[in-house]
DSSP file (Angstrom, degrees, kcal/mol; ACC not computed):
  #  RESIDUE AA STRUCTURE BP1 BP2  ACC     N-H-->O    O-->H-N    N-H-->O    O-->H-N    TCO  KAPPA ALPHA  PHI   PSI    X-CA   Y-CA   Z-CA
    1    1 A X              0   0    0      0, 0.0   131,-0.0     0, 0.0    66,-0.0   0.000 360.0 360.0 360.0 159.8   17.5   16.4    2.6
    2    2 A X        -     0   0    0     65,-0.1     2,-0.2     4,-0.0   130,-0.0  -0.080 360.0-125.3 -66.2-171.6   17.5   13.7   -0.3
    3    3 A X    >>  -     0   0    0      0, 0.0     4,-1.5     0, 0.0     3,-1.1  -0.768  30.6 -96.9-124.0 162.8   19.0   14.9   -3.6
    4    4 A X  H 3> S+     0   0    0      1,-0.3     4,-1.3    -2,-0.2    64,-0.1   0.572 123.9  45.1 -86.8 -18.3   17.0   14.6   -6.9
    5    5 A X  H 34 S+     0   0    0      2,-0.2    -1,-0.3     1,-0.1     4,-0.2   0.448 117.5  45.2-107.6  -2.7   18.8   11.1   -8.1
    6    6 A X  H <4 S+     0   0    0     -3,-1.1     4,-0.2     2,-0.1    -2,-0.2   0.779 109.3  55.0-101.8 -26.8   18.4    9.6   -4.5
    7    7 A X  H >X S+     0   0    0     -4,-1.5     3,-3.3     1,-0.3     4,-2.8   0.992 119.1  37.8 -64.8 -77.0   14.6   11.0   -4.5
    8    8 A X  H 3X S+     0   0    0     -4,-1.3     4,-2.4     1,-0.3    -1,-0.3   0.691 109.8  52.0 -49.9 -16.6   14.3    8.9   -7.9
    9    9 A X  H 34 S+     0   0    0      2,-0.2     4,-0.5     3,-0.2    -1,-0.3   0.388 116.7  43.3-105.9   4.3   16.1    5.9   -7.3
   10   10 A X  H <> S+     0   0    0     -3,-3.3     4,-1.9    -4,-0.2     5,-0.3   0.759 113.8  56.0-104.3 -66.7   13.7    5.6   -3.8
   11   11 A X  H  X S+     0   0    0     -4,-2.8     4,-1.5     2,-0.2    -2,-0.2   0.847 117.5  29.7 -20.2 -65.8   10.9    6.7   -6.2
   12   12 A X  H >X S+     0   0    0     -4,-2.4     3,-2.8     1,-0.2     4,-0.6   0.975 118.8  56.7 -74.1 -55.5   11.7    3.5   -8.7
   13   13 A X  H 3> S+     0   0    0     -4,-0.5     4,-1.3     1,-0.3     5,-0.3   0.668 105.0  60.1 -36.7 -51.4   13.1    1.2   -5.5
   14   14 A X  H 3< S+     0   0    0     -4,-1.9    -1,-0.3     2,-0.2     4,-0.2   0.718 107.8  35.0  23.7 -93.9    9.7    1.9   -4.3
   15   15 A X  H XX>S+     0   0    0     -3,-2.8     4,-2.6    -4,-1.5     3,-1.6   0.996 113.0  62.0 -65.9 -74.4    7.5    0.4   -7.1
   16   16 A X  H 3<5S+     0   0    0     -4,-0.6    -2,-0.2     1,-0.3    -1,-0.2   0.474 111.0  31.9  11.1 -61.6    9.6   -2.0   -7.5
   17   17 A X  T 3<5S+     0   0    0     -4,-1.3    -1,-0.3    -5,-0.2     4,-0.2   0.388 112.3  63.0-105.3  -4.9    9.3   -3.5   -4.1
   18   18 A X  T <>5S+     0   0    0     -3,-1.6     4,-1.4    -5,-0.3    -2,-0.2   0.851 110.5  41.3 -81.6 -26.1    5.4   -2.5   -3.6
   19   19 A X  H  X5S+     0   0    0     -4,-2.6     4,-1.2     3,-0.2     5,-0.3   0.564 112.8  55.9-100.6  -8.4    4.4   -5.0   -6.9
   20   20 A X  H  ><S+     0   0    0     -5,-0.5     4,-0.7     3,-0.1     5,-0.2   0.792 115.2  39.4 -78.6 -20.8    7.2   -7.8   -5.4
   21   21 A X  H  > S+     0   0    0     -4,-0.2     4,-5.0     2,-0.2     5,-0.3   0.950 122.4  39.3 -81.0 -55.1    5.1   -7.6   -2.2
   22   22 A X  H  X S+     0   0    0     -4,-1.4     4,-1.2     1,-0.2     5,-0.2   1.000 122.3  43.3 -75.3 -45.0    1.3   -7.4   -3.9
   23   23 A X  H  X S+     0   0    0     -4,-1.2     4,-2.0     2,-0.2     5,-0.3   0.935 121.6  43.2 -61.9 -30.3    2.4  -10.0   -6.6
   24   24 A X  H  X S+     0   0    0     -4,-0.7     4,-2.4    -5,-0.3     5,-0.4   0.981 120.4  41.3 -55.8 -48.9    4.3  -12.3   -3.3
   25   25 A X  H  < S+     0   0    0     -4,-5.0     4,-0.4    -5,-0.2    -1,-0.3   0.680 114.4  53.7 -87.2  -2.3    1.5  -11.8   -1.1
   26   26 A X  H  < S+     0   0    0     -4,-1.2     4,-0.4    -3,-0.3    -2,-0.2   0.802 113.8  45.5 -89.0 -30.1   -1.3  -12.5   -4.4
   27   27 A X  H  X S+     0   0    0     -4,-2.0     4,-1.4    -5,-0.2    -2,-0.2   0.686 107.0  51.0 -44.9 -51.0    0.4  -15.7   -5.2
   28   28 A X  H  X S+     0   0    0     -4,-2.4     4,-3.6    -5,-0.3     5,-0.3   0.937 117.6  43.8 -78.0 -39.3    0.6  -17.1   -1.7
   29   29 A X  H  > S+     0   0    0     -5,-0.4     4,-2.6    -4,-0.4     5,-0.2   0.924 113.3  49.9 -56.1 -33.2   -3.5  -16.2   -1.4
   30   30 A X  H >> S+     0   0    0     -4,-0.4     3,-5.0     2,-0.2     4,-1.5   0.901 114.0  49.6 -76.4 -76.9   -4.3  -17.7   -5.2
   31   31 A X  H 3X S+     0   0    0     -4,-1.4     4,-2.3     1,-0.4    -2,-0.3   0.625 113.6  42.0 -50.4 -54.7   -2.2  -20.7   -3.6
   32   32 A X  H 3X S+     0   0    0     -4,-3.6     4,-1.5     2,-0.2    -1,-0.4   0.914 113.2  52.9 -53.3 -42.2   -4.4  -20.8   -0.3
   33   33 A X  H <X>S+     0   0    0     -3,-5.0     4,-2.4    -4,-2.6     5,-1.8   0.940 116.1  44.8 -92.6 -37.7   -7.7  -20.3   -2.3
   34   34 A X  H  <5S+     0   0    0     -4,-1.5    -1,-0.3     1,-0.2    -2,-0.2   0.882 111.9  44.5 -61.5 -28.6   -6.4  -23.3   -4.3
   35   35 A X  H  <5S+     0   0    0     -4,-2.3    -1,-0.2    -5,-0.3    -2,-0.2   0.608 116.2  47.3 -96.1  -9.0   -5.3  -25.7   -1.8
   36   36 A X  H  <5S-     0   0    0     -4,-1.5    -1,-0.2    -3,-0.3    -2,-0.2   0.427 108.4-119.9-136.1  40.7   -8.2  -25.3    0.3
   37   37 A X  T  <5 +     0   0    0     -4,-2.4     2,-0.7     1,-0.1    -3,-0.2   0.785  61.1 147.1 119.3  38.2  -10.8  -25.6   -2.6
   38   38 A X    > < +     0   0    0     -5,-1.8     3,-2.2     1,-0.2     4,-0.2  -0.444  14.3 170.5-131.5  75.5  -12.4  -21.5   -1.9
   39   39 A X  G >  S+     0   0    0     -2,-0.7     3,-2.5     1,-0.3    -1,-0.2   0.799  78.3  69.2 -30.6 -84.4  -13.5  -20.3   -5.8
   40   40 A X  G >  S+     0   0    0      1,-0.3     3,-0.9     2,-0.1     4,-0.5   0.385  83.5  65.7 -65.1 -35.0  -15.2  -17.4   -3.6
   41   41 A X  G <> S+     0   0    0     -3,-2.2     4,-2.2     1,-0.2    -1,-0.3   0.716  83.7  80.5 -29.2 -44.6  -11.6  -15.9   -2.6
   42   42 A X  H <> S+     0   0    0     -3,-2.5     4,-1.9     1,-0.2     3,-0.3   0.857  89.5  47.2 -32.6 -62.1  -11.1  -15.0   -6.3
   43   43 A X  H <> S+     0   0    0     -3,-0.9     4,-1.6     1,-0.3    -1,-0.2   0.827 114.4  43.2 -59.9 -37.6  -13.1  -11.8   -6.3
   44   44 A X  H  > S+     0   0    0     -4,-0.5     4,-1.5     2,-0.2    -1,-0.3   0.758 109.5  61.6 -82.5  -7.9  -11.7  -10.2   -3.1
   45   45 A X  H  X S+     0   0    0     -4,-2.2     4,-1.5    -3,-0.3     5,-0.2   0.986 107.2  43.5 -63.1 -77.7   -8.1  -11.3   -4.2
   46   46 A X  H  < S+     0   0    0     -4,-1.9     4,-0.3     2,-0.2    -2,-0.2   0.484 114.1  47.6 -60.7 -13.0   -8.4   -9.2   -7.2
   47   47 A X  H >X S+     0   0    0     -4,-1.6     4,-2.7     3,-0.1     3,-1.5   0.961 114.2  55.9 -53.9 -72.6  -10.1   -5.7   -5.4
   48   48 A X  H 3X S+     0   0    0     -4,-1.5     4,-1.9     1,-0.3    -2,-0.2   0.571 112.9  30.5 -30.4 -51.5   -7.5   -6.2   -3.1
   49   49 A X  H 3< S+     0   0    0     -4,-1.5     4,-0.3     2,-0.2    -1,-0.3   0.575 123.7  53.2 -97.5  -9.6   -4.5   -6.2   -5.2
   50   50 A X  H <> S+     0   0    0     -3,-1.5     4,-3.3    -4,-0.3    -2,-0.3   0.919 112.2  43.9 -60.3 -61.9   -6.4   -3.8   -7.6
   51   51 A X  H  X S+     0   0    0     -4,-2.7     4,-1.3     1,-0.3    -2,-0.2   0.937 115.0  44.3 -57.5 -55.7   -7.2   -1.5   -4.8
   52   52 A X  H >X S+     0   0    0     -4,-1.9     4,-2.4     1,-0.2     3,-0.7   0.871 109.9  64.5 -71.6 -22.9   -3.4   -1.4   -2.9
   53   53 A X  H 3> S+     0   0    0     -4,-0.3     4,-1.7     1,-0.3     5,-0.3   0.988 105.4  39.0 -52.7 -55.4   -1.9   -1.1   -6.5
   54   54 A X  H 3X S+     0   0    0     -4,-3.3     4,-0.5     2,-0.2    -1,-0.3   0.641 118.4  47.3 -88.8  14.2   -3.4    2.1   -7.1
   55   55 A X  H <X S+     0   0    0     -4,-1.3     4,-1.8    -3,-0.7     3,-0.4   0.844 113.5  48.7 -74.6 -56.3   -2.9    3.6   -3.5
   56   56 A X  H  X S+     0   0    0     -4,-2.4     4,-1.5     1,-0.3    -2,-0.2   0.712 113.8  45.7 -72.5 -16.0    0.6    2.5   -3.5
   57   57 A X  H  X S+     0   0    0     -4,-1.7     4,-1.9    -5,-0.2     5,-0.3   0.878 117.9  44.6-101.8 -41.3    1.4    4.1   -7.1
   58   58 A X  H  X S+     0   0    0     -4,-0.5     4,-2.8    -3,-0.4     5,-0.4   0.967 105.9  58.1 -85.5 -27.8   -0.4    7.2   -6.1
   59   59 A X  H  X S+     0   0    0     -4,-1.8     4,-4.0     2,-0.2     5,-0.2   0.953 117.2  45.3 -23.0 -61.9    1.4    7.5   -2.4
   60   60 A X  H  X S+     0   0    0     -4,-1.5     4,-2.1    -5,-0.3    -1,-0.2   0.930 103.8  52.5 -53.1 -58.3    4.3    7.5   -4.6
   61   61 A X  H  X S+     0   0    0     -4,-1.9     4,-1.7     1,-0.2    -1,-0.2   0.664 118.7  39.0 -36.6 -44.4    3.7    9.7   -7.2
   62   62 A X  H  X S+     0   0    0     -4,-2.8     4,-2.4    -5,-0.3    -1,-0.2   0.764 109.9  56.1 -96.2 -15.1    2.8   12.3   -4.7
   63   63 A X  H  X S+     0   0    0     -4,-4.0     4,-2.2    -5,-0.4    -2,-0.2   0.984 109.9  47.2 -63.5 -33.6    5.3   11.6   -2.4
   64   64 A X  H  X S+     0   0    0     -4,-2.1     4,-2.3     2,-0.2     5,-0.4   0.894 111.9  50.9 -57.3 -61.4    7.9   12.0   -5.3
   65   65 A X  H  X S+     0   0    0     -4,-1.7     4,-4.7     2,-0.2     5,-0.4   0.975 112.6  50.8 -55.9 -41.3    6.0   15.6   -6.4
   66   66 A X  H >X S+     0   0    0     -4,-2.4     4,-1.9     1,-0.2     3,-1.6   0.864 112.2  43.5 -65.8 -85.7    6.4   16.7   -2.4
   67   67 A X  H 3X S+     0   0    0     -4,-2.2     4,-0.6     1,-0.2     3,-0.3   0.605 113.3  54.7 -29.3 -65.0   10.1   16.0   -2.2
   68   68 A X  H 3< S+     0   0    0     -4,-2.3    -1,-0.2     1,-0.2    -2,-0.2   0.861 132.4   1.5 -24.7 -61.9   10.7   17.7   -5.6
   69   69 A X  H << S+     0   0    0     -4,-4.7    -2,-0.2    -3,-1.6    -1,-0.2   0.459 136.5  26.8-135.6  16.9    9.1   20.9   -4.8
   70   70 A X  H ><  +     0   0    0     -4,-1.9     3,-2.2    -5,-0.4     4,-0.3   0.043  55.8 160.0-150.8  49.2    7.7   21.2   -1.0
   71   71 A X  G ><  +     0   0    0     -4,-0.6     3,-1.6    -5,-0.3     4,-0.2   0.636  66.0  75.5 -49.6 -28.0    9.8   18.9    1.3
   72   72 A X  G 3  S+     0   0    0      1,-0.3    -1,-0.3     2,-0.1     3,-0.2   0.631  96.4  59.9 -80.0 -14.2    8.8   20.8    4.6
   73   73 A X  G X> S+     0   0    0     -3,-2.2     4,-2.7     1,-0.1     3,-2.6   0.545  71.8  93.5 -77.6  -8.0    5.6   19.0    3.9
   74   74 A X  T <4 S+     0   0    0     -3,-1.6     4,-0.4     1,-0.3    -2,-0.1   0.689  86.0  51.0 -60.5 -23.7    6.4   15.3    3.9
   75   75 A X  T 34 S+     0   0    0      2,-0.2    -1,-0.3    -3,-0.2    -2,-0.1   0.132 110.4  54.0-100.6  23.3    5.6   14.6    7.4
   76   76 A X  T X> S+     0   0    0     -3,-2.6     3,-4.1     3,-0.1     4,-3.6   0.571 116.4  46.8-112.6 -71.6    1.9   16.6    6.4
   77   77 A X  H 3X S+     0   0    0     -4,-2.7     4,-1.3     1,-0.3    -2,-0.2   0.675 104.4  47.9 -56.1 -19.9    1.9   14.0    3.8
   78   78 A X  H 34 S+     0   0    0     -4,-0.4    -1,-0.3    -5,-0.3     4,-0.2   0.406 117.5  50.6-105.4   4.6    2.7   10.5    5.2
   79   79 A X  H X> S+     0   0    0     -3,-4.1     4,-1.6     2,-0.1     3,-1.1   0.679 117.5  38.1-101.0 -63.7    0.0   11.5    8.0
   80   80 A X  H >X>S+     0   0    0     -4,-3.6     4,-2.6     1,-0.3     3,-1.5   0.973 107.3  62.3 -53.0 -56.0   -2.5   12.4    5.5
   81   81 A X  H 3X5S+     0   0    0     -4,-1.3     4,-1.9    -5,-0.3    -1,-0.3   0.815 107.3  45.6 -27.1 -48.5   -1.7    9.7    3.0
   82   82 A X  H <45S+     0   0    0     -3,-1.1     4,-0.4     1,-0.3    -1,-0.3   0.499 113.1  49.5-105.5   2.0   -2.7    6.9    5.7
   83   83 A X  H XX5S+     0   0    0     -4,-1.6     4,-2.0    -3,-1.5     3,-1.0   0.892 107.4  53.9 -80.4 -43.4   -5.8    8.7    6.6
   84   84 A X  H 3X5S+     0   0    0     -4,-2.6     4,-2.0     1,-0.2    -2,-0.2   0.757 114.8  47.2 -60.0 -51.7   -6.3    8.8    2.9
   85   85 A X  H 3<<S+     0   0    0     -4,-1.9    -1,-0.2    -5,-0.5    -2,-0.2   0.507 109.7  44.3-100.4  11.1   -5.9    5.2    3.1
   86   86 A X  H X> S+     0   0    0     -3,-1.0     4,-2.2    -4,-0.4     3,-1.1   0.787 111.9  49.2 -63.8 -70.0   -7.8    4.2    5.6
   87   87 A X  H 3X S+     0   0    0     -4,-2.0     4,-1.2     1,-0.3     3,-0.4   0.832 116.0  48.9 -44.6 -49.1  -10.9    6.2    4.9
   88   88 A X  H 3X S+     0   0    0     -4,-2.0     4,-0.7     1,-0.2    -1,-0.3   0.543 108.5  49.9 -59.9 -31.4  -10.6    4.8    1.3
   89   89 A X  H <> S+     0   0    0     -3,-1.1     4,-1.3     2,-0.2     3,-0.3   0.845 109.6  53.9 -86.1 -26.2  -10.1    1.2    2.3
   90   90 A X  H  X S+     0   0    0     -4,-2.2     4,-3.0    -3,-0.4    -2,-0.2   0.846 104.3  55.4 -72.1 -43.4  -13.5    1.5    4.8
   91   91 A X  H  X S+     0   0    0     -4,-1.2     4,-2.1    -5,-0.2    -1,-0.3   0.823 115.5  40.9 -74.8 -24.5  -15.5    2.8    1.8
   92   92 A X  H  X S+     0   0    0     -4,-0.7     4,-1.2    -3,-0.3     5,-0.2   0.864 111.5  50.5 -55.8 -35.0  -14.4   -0.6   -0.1
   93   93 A X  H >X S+     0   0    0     -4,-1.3     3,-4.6     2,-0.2     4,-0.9   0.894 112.9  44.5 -61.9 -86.1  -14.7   -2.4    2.2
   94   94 A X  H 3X S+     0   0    0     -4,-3.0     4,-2.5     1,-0.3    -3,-0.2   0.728 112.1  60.5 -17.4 -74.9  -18.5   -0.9    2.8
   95   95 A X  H 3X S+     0   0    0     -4,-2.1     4,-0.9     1,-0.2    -1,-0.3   0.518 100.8  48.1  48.1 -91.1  -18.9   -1.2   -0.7
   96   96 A X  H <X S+     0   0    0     -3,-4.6     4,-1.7    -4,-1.2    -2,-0.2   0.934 109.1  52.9 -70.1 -77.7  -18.5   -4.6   -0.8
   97   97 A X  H  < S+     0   0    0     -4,-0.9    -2,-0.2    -5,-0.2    -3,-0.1   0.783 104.0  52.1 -43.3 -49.9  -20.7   -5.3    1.9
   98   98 A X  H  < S+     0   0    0     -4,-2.5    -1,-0.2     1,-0.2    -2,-0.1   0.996 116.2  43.6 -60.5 -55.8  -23.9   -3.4    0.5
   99   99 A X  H  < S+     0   0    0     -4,-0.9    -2,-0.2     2,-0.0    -1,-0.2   0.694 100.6  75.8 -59.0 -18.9  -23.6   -5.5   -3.1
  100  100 A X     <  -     0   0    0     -4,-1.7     3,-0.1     1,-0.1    -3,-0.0  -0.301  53.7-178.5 -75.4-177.3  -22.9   -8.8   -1.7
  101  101 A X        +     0   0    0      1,-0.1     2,-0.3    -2,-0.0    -1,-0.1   0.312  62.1  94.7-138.4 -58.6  -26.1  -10.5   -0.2
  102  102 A X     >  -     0   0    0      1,-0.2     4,-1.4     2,-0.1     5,-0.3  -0.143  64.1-156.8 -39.8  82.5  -23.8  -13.9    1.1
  103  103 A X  H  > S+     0   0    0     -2,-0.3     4,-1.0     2,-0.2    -1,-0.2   0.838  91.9  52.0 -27.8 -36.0  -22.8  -13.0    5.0
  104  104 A X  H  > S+     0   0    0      2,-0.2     4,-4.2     3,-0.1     5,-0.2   0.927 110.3  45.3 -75.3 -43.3  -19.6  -15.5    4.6
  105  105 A X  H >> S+     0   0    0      1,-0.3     3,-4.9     2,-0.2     4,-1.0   0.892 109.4  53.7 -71.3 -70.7  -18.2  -13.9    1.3
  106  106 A X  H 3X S+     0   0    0     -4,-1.4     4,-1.7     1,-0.4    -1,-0.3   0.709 116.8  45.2 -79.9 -16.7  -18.7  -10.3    2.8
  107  107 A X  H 3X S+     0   0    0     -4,-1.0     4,-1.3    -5,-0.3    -1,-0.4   0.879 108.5  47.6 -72.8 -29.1  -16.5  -12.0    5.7
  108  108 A X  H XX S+     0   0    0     -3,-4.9     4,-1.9    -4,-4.2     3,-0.6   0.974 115.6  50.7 -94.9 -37.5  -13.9  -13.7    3.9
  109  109 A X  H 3X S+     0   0    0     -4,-1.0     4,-4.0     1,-0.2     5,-0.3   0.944 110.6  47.7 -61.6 -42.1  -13.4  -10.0    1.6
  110  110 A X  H 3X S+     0   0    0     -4,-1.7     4,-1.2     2,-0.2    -1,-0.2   0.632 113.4  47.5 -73.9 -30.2  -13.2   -7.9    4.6
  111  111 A X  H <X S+     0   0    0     -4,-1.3     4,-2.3    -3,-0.6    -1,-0.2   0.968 117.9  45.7 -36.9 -91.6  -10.5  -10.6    6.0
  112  112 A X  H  X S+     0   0    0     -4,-1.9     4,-2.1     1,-0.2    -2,-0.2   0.815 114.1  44.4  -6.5 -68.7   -8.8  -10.4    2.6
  113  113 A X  H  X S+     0   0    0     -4,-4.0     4,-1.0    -5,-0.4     5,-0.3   0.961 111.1  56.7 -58.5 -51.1   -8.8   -6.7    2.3
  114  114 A X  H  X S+     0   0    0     -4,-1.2     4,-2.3    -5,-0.3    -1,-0.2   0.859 106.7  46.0 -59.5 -23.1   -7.7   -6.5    5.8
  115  115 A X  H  X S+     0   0    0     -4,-2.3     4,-2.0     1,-0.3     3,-0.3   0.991 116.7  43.7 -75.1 -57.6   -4.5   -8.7    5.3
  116  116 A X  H  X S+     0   0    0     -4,-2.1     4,-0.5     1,-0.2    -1,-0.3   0.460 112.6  58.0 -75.8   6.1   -3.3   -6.8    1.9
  117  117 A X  H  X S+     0   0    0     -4,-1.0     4,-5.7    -5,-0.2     5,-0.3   0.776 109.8  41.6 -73.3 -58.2   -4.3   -3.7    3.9
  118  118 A X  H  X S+     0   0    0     -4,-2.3     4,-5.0    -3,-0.3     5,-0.2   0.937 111.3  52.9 -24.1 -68.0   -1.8   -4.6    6.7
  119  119 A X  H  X S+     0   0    0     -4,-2.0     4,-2.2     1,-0.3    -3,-0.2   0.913 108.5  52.0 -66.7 -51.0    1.0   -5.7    4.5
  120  120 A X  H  X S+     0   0    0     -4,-0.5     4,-3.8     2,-0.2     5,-0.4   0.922 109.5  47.3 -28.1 -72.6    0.9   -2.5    2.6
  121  121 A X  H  X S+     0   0    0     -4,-5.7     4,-3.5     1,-0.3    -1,-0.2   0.894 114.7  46.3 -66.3 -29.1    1.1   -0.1    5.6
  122  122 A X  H  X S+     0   0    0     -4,-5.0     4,-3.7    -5,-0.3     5,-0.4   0.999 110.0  51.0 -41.2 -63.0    3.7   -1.9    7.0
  123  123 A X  H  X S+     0   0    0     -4,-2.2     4,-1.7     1,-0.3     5,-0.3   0.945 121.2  35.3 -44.1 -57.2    5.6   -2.1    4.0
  124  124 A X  H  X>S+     0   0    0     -4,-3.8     4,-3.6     2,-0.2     5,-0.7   0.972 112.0  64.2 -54.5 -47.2    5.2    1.7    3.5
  125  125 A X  H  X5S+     0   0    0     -4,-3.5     4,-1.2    -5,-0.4    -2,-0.2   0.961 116.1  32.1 -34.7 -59.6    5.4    2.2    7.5
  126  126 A X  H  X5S+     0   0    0     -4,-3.7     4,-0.5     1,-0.2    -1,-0.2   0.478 110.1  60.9-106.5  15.2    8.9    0.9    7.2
  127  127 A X  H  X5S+     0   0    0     -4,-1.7     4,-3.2    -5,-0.4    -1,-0.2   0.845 109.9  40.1 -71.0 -56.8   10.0    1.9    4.1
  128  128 A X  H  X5S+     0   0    0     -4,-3.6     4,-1.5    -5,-0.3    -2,-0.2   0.823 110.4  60.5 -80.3 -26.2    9.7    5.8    4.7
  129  129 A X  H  X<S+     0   0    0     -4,-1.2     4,-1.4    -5,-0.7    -1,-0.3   0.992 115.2  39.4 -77.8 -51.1   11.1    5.2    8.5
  130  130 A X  H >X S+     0   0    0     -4,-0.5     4,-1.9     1,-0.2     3,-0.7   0.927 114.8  47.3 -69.3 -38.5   14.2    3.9    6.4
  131  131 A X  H 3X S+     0   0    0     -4,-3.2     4,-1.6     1,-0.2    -1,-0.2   0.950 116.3  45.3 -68.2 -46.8   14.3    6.2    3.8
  132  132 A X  H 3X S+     0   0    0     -4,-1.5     4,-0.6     2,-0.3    -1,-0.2   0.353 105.2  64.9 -47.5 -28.2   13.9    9.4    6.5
  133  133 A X  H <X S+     0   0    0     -4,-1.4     4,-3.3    -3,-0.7    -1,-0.2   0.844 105.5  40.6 -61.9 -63.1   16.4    7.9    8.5
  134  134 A X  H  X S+     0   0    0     -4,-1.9     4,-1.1    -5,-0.2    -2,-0.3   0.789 103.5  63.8 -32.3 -52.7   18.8    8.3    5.9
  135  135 A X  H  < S+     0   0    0     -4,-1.6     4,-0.3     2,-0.3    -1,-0.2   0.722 107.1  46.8 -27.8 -57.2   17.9   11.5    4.9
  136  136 A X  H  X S+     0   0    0     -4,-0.6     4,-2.2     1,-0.2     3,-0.3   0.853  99.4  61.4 -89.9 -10.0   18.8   12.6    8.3
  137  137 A X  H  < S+     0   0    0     -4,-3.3    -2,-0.3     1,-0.2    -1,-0.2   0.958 112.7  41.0 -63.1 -34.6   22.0   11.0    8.6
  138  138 A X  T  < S+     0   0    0     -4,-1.1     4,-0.3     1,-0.2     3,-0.3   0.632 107.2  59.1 -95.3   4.3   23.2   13.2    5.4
  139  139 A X  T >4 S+     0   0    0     -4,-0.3     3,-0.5    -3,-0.3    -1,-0.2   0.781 108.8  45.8 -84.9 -25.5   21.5   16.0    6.7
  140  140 A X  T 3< S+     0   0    0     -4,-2.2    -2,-0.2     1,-0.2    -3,-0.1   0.281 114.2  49.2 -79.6   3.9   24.1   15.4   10.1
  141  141 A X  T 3         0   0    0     -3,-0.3    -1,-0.2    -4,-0.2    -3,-0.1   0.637 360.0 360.0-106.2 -11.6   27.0   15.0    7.9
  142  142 A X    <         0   0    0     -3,-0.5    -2,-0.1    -4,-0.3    -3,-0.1   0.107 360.0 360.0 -78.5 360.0   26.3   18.2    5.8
């Protein structure tokens, strides 16, 4: 099992690397929407990096409370969590769709959404497979 200073220093490492990823991957998009001239990009850019900012900060937040004080739940949680964030990205998405009128813009957010959707769960996917690997290597040295 982690320890309380490895729990936290994955906790900040975390954040850390979840806003170098939405700011990387919000940059390269502002950069697309500029270079090939598409003003309409703006709005889903900023849902998008709204939206995976507060998933990824609460993902943390609770993962951080489960390791603290229920660890025998964590693999409850990282199942629920991307159900959490599925379901939650479908109702933007949906959303989206009903208040827009413009067929093309409801295309290009759902495209949008879908890419910073991606990157996330990867990012998470193979974050927690690292961190969990570790975890049992010091539980096999113990």
């Amino acid at each position: 099992m982690l320890e309380e200073g490895t729990i936290n220093n994955t906790f900040k490492r975390y954040i850390k690397n979840a806003l170098i990823i939405l700011v990387g991957t919000t940059l390269g998009a502002l950069m697309y929407m500029n270079v090939a001239g598409k003003e309409t990009l703006l709005q889903p850019i900023i849902i998008s990096l709204a939206y995976n900012t507060l998933v990824s900060l609460l993902f943390i937040y609770i993962w951080r409370a489960i390791m603290q004080n229920a660890r025998e739940y964590v693999v409850h949680f990282y199942l629920g969590a991307t159900g959490f964030r599925l379901i939650t990205a479908m109702f933007v998405i949906l959303a989206y769709c009903l208040t827009e009128d413009i067929r093309t813009q409801k295309i290009q957010f759902a495209v949008v959404f879908c890419i910073y959707y991606f990157i996330m769960l990867s990012f998470d996917t193979l974050y927690f497979i690292k961190i969990e690997g570790k975890a049992k290597k010091q539980d096999e040295t113990h």
